[in-house]
GULO-274258 format. One record per residue (C-alpha): z negated, y, x. Coordinates in steps of 0.2 Angstrom, whole numbers, padded with zeros to 4 digits, always signed. Each point is the difference from the previous one (the first is absolute). Example, Ala and Ser with C-alpha at 12.3 -4.5 7.8 and 13.67 -1.06 7.14 Angstrom:
-0039-0022+0062+0003+0017+0006
***
This chain:
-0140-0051-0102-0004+0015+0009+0007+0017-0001+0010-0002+0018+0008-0015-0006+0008+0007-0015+0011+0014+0012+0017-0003+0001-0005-0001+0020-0006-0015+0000+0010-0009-0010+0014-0006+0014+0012-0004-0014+0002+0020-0008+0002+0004+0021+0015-0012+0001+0005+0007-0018-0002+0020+0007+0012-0006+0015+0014-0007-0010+0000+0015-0009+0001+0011+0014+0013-0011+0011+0012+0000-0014+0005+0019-0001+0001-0002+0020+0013-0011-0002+0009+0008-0013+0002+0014+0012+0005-0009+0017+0013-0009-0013+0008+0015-0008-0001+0008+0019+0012-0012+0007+0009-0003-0015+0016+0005+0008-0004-0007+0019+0013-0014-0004+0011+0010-0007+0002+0013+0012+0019-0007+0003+0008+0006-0016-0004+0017+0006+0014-0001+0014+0014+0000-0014-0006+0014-0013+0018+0000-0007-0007-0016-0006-0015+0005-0007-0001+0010-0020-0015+0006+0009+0010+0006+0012-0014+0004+0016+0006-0006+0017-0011-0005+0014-0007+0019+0004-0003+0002-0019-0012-0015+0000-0009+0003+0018-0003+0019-0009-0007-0010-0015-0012-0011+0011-0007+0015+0011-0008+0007-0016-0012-0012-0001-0008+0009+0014+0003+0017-0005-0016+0005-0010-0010-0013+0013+0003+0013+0015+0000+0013-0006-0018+0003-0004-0001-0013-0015-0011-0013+0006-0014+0011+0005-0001+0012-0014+0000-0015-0010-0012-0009+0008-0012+0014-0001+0003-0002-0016-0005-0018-0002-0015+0003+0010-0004+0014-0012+0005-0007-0017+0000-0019+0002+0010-0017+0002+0001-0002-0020+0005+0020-0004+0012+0002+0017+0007-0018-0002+0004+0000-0014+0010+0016+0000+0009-0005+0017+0005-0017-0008+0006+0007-0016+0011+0012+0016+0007-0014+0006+0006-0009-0016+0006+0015-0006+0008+0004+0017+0010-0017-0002+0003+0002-0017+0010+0018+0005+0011-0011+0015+0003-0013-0014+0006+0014-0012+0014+0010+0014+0005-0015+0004+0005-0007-0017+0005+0017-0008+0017+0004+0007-0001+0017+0007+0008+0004+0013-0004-0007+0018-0008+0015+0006-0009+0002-0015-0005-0017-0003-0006+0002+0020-0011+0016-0003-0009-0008-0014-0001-0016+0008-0009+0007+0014-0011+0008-0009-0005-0013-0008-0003-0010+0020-0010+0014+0002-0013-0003-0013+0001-0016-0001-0004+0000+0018-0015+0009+0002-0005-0009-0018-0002-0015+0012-0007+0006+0014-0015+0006-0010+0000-0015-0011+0001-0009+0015-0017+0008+0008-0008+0000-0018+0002-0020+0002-0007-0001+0018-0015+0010-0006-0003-0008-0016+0002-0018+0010-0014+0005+0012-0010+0006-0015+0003-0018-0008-0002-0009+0014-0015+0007+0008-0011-0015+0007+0014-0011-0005+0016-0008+0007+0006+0021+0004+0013-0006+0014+0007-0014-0008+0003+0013-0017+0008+0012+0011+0011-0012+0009+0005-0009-0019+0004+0017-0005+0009+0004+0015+0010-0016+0000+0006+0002-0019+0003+0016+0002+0014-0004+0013+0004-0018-0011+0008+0015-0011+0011+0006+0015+0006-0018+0003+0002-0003-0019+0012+0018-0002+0010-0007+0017+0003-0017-0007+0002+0002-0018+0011+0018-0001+0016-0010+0007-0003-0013-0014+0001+0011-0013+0012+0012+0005+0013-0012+0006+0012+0001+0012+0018+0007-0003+0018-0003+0009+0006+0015+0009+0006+0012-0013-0009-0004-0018-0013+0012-0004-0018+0001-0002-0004+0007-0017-0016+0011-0003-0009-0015-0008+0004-0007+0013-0008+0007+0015-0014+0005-0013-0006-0015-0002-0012-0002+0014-0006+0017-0007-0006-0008-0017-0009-0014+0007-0010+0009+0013-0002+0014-0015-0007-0015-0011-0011-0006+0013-0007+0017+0004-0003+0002-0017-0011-0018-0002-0010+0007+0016-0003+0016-0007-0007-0011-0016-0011-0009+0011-0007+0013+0009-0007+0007-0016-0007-0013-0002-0009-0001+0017-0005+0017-0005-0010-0006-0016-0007-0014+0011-0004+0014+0014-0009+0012-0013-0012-0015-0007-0003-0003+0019-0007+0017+0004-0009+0000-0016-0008-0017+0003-0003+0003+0018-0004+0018+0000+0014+0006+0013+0014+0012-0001+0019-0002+0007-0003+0018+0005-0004+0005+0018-0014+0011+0004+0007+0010+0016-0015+0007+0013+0003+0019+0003+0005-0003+0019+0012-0014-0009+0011+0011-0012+0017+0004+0005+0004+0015+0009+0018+0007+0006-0006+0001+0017-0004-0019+0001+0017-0002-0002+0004+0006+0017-0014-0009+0007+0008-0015-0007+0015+0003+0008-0006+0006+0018-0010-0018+0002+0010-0011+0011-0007-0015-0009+0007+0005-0015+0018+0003+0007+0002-0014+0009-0004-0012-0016+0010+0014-0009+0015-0007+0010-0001-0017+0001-0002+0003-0020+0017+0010-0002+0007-0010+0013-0002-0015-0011+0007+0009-0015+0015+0007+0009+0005-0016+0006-0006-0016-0011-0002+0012-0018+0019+0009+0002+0007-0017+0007-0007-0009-0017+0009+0013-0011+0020-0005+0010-0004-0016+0006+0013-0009-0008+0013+0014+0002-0003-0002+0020-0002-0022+0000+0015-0003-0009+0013+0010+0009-0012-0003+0019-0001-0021-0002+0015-0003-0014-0012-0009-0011+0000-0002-0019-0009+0010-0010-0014-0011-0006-0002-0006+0017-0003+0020+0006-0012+0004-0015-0010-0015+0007-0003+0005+0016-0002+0017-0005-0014-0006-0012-0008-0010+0015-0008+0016+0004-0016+0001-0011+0000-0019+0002-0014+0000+0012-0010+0015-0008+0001-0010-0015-0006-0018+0009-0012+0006+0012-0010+0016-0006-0010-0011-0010-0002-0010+0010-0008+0011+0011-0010+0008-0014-0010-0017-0003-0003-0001+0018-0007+0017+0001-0011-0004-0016-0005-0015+0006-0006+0004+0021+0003+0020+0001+0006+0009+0013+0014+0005-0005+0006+0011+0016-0008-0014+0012+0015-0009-0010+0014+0008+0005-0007+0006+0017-0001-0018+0007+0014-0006-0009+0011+0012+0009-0010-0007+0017+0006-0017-0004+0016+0005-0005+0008-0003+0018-0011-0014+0002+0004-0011-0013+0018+0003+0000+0003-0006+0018-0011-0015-0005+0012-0003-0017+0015+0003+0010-0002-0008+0017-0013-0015-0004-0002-0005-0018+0020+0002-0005+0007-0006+0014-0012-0016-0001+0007-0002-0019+0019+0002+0004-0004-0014+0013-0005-0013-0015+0014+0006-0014+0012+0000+0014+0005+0018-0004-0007+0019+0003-0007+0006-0014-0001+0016+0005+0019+0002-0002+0004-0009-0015+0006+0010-0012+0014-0001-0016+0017+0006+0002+0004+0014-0015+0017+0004+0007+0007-0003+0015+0003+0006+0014+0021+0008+0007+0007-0006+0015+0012+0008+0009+0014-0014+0001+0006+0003+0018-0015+0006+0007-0014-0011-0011-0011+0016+0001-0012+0003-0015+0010+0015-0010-0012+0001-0014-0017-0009+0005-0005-0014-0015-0013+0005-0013-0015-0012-0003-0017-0006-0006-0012-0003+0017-0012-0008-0012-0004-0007+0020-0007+0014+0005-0007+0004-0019-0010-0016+0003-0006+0005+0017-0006+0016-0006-0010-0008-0013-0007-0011+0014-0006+0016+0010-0007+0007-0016-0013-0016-0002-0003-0003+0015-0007+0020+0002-0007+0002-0018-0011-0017+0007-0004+0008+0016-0006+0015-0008-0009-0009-0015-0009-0011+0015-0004+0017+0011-0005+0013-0015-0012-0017-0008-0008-0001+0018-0003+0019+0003-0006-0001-0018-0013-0014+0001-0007+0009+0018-0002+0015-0009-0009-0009-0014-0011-0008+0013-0004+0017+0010-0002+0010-0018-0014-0015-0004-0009+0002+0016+0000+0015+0000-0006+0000-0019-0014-0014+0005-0007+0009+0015-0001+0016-0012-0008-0011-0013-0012-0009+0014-0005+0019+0008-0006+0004-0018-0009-0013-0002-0011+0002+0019-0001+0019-0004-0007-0004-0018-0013-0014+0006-0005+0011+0015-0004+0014-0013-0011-0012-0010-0010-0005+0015-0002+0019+0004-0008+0001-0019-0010-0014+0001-0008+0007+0020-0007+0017-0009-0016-0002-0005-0002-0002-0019-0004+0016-0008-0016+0001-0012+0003-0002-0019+0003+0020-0005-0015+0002-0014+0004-0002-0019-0004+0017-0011-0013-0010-0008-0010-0002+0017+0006+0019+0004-0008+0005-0015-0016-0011+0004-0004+0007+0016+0005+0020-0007-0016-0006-0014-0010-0006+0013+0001+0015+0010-0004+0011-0013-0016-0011-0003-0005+0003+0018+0001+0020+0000-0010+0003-0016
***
């Protein structure tokens, strides 16, 4: 067996292993993150609570999660990675994070005071939030390190979509354990801390399993010869001046918005979804923690998806460009043809069905909608997913055909390159062969034959 096939690199299995390893602290911290998104209600009675924060307390406690990030943190510490390594870095910035969540855990639990048990608290956020975000970009690197050659997007999006599998798991599973009281009974410290614990305790598995990738990383470099270092071009290295370069390019603000446009809106909703559902619809509250946890549902379905589809043709920006052109496309040809077409043969519109969760209040007299019902349109649901096939097809079908004509032209172009070798080395053999042949260049024997003979002659 040669020397290649003895690298962790090529053996697809220890890729797969690296991965699990990686994804696990990832979703440790999405978990622990939103540990409290479906508990955001019992902060609206703080008289009710031995913790004894009210709805302010706990948006204060969230914010610091960003705290560090903005204010310089990320790229101090990514200079840092660049300089130091994945292993070294990472593994810091993890323990940060666990350590960050094992502080929240600890004001939590203690029983100080609320402001004090806050102060902490957020502290903690604080770490524990730029913890991850490093861990997070220790992971992406370390993937495409793995994954070079290999199944890179699929990784990314497995990683991505367990990553957010921890969201949806916090969201679900922190009204089940912290169950709901009538109106007046108290939620105790253990209580409320509970969420804490098992988001500490998976925090602390990840942080296990990312020392081991960190082994497995070492024999990597050691087998293959690389390093998890980053060697940085002189015109590369970071300056404070590049900072406002950054920052003046239109490019960068405009992708700068849509980014904190995203977090304002769908990130800060997550955090009191269910403190806005309940009271807005009148729903239960498992019936609000569900449709809050829809929200990493198609993150969690599609992205890889879309990895193995990028692995598997490419062209990855030709993807989403196109898509989006056959967005409008599709949807009239979903909505006006191929739904309608269906309803006719089940004798119903599928596009509106959908399941009743409370209905809706009429006004007795009037018989005008007071409070508008709440419900499922898994009609809709199913004509979404429709649209989606039916574009993901059409972009397969157009990227394979650009694709295979590129192939083609790259051959020709490749043959006729070969062919006009081939000519120019034949013609410069003929030209060889048309020179007339040069005489046999004497040996130092005959040299030395004629030198005596010469001699001979002049005595």
């Amino acid at each position: 067996m040669s020397y290649l096939k003895n690298t962790l690199r090529d053996n697809r299995w220890a890729c797969w292993l690296a991965l699990a390893c990686l994804v696990v602290p990832m979703f440790a911290s999405y978990f622990f993150d939103d540990m409290f998104s479906s508990l955001s209600e019992l902060f609206k009675n703080p008289e009710y609570l031995e913790l004894g924060w009210n709805m302010a307390d706990y948006g204060f406690y969230a914010s610091g999660y960003s705290f560090l990030c903005i204010w310089g943190g990320l790229i101090v510490c990514g200079a840092l990675l660049d300089k130091f390594g994945v292993r070294l870095v990472g593994s810091i910035f993890v323990g940060m994070m666990v350590g960050g969540a094992a502080l929240v855990t600890f004001a939590i639990s203690a029983g100080f005071d609320p402001k004090v048990s806050l102060t902490i608290a957020y502290v903690g956020c604080m770490l524990f939030g730029l913890g991850s975000e490093i861990a997070g970009v220790s992971v992406t690197r370390s993937i495409a390190k793995w994954f070079k050659g290999r199944n890179m997007a699929l990784a990314m999006g497995l990683q991505l979509a367990i990553a957010r599998f921890g969201t949806a798991t916090a969201i679900l599973v922190a009204p089940m354990i912290v169950k709901q009281k009538v109106l007046g009974e108290m939620y105790t410290l253990a209580e409320t801390n509970r969420p804490a614990l098992i988001g500490l305790a998976v925090l602390a598995v990840g942080a296990v399993l990312w020392a081991v990738f960190v082994a497995m990383d070492a024999r990597f470099d050691k087998e293959t010869g690389e390093t998890d270092k980053v060697d940085t071009a002189e015109e590369d290295k970071f300056r404070i001046s590049d900072i406002w370069k950054v920052l003046s390019n239109p490019r960068f603000l405009m992708i700068a918005l849509l980014c904190v446009t995203f977090y304002c809106c769908v990130i800060r909703f997550k955090k009191f979804g269910v403190s806005i559902l309940l009271p807005l619809f009148g729903v239960d509250l498992d019936i609000a923690t569900v449709l809050l946890a829809m929200i990493p549902f198609f993150t969690i379905l599609f992205t890889p998806l879309f990895g193995a589809l990028v692995d598997k043709v490419g062209k990855a920006t030709l993807w989403m460009i196109v898509g989006s052109a056959f967005n409008k496309i599709v949807s009239s040809l979903v909505n006006d043809v191929i739904m309608p077409a269906v309803g006719s043969l089940l004798k119903f519109n599928v596009s509106e069905a959908k399941l009743i969760l409370v209905e809706a209040v009429l006004d007795p007299e009037t018989a005008e909608i007071i409070t508008p019902a709440v419900a499922l349109s898994y009609g809709k649901f199913i004509q979404a997913i429709i649209d989606f096939l039916i574009i993901a097809f059409s972009v397969f079908v157009i990227v394979k055909l650009i694709t295979v004509i590129r192939e083609k032209a790259e051959s020709r172009a490749k043959k006729a390159e070969e062919e006009a070798k081939k000519i120019a080395e034949e013609e410069a053999r003929k030209a060889a062969e048309a020179l007339p042949a040069k005489e046999p260049e004497p040996t130092t024997n005959e040299l030395l034959g004629e030198i005596i003979n010469i001699l001979r002659e002049n005595k």
